[in-house]
N, C-alpha and C positions, 0 to 999 in steps of 0.2 A: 349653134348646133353642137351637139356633144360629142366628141371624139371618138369613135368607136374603140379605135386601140385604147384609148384612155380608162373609158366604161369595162371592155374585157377586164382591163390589166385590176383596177379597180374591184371589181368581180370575185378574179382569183383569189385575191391576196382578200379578202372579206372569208373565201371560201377554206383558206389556210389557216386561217386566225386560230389557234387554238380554242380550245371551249371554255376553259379559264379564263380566259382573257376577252370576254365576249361578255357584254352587259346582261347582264340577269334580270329579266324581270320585275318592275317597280310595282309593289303594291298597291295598287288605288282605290277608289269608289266610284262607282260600284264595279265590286270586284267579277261578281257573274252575272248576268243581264236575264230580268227573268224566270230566275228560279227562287222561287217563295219559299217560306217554311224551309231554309236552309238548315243543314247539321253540317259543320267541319269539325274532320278530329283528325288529328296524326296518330297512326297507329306506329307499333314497336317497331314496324318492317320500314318505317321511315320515312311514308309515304302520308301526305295528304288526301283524306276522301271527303267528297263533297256528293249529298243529295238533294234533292228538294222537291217541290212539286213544280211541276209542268204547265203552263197556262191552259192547257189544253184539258189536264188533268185526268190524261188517259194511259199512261205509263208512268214504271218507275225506272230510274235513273241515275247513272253515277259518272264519276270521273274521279282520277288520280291523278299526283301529282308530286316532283320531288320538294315543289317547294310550294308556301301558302299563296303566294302572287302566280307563279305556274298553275293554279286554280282555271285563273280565265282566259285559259285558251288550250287547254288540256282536253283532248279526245272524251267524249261525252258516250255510255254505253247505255243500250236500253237494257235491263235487267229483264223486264214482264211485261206483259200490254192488259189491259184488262180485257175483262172474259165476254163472248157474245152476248150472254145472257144469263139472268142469276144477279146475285148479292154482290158480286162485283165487277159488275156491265157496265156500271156509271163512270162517277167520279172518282180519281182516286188521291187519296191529302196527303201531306204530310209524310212520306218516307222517314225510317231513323235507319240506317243502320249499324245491328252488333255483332260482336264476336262473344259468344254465349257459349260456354263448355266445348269449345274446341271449335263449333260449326259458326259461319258468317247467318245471321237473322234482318231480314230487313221488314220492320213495322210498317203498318200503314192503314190509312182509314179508308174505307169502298163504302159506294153505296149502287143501288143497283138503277140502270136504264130506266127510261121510258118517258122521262119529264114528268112534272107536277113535283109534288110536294115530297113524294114519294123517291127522289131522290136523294133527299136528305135523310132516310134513314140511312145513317152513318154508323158505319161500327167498325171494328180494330180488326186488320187481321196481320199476320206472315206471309212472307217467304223464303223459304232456306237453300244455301248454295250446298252443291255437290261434291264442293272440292278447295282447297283451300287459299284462291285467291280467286277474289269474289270481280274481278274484270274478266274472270276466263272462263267459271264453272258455268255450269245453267242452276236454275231457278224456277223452286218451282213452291208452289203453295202447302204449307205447310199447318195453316189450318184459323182459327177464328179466336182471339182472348176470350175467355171465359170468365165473367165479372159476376157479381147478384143480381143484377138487371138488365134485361133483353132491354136497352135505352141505347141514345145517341153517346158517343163516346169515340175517342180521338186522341190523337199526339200522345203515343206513348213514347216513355225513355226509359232507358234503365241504367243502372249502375251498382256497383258495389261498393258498400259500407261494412266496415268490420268483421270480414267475411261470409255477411250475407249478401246477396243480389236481389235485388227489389225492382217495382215496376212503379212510375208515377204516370198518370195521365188524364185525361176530362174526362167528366161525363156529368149525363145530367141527372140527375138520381128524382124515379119518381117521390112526390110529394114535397119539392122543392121545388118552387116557381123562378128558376133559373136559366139558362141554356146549358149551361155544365160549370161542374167546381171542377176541385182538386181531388187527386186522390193518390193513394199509396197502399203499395202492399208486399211480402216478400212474393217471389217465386218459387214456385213448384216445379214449373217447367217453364219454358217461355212462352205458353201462351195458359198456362193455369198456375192461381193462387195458391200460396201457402197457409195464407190467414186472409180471415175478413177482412176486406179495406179499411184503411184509414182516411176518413174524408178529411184534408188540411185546411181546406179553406173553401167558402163560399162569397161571390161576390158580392158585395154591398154597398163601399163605399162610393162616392159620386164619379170618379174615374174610372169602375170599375163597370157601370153599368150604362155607359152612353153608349143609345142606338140597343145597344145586346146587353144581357148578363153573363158576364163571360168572364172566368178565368180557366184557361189553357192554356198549353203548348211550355210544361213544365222545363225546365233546362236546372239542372247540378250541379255547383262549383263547392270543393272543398276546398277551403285553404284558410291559415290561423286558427288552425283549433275548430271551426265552426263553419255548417254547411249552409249553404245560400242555395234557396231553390227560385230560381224567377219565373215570370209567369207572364202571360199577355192575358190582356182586359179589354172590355168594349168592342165595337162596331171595328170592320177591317177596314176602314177609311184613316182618315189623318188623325182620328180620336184613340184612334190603336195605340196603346202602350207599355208598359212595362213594371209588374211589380214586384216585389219578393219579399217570399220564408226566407226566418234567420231560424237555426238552432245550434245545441250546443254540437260540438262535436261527439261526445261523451254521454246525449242527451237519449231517453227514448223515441226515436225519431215516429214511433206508430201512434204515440199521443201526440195528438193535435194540440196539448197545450205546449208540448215544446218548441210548440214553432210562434215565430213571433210576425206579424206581418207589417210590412212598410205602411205609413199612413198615408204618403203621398207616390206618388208614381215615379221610377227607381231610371227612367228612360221615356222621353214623350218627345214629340215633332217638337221640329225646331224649322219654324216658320226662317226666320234668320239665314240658315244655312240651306233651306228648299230641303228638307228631309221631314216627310211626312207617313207617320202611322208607323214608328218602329216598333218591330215585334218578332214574336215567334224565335227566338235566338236558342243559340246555343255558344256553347264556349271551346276554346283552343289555343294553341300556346304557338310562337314563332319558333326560327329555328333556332334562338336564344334562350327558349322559355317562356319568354314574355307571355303573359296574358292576354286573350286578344277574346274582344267580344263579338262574335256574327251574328245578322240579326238581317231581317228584310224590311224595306220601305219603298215609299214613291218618291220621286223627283220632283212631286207637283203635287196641289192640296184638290184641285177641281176632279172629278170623278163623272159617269154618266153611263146610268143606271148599277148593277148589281156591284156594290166594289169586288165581289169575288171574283167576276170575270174582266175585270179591266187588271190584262196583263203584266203589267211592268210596275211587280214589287222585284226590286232586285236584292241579290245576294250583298252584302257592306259585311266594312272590317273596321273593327277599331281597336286602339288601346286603352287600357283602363289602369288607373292607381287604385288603391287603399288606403281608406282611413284611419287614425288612431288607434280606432276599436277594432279593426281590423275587415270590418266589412269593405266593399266594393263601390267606392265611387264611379260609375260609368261613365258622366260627364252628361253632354248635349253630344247628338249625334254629327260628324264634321261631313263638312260640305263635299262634293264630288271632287275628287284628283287627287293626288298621293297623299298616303298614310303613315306620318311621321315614324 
């Protein structure tokens, strides 16, 4: 039996510890349990944000954090729930969110109630905060992307290049027998263009189109000179992958010929390590710098019925090198428990 004076005294002195001197947080995998279609970024204020979608896929979502392993176990806020009825009653994908000209934007794909098929009309919308710290403002809808074609379309990002701000994201463009490509374009606003799209890519090749024709859920990395856009491809089961635009840094980024695309898949399961179907990433740095790539997957290859509604793609972390040319080797995905 255990001492009670012992256990108190034991207690205290846990209770006095300073905060310095108290273990911080080990990063591991899977870092969020859960939450698919992840974005982490550290913003200036020094903080970790993380969204994603929900299994449930009826709200959108965030958490802060001072540090990137402080991720998975950080206070979780709802932002929105989706709407009774209307265009965004259903499902809702994908959350990104930005800080766009001073106000917090958080992207996302709805489509409206009711079952059948007619839930997948999917399309982009907003929601923009009131005030400038998006754990505390409300949120409220801010309106619907305006693209060339009332079509399915999703996972938008945005970023800034040589002091324009641009938008990438899928869609399926009619008279293209695909589910959705790529696209690009500047902003006007954040939810309207400046110019015609630029379509970058279409899926074709053999990893690109098992189960689905799919490339989405675009993700941004600049670094050496030259931008890497990555992409997921195929069916959301264990065939999920990873592929990416190269261009110059210097290049026309609105011509699709500047961009150059991988021939083989840039991130795929790794049967080996039980990591299956990685995708939908996005990118972040530690509190070093370091590059660090997030990305969702399963723990297991077996699935039963729709994979979009078997829950447990979770949030993962990894590090990545570069090579010679200075592109991104991402590696194989590593196995569940700490992140070297």
């Amino acid at each position: 039996m255990i001492d009670r004076r012992l256990f108190l005294a034991g207690t205290a002195a846990a209770a006095a510890t300073p905060a310095f001197a108290r273990a911080a947080p080990r990063l591991g995998n899977p870092l969020v349990r859960q939450r698919a279609d992840a974005q982490v970024f550290r913003h200036t204020d020094g903080h970790y944000y993380l969204t994603g979608s929900v299994p449930e896929y009826d709200r959108l979502v965030l958490r802060r954090a001072r540090t990137l392993a402080g991720l998975a176990t950080a206070p979780e806020r709802v932002l929105w729930r989706h709407e009774a009825k209307g265009p965004m009653s259903g499902f809702l994908w994908a959350p990104e969110l930005h800080l766009i000209d001073g106000k917090w934007i958080m992207y996302f794909a709805a489509g409206p109630s009711g079952g059948g098929e007619d839930v997948f009309r999917i399309r982009t919308y907003a929601v923009v905060c009131d005030g400038d710290d998006p754990m505390t403002g409300t949120w409220t809808v801010l309106g619907q992307l305006q693209t060339p074609w009332d079509s399915f379309n999703l996972d938008s990002t945005s970023f800034v290049h040589r002091g324009t701000r641009y938008l990438a994201w899928a869609q399926r463009e009619p008279g293209i027998e695909t589910n959705s490509n790529l696209y690009l374009a500047p902003l006007a606003t954040p939810l309207t263009l400046a110019a015609r799209p630029a379509r970058l890519t279409v899926p074709t090749l053999p990893w690109e189109v098992q189960g689905f024709k799919v490339a989405e859920a675009p993700a941004l990395l600049a670094r050496n000179g030259q931008l890497f856009m990555t992409y997921s491809a195929s069916a959301t089961d264990a065939r999920y992958c990873m592929g990416m635009l190269s261009a110059r840094d210097d290049a026309d980024i609105m011509d699709p010929a500047s961009w150059t695309k991988s021939p083989v898949p840039v991130f795929a399961t790794s049967a080996a390590n039980r990591v299956y179907g990685p995708g939908h990433n996005s990118f972040t740095v530690d509190g070093k710098g370091r590059d660090v790539l997030v990305y969702h997957a399963r723990d297991y290859e077996k699935i039963s019925g729709d994979p979009l509604f078997d829950p447990n793609r979770h949030t993962r972390v990894q590090y990545f090198r570069y090579r010679a040319d200075g592109s991104p080797d991402f590696g194989v995905p590593r196995a569940n428990g700490p992140v070297a």
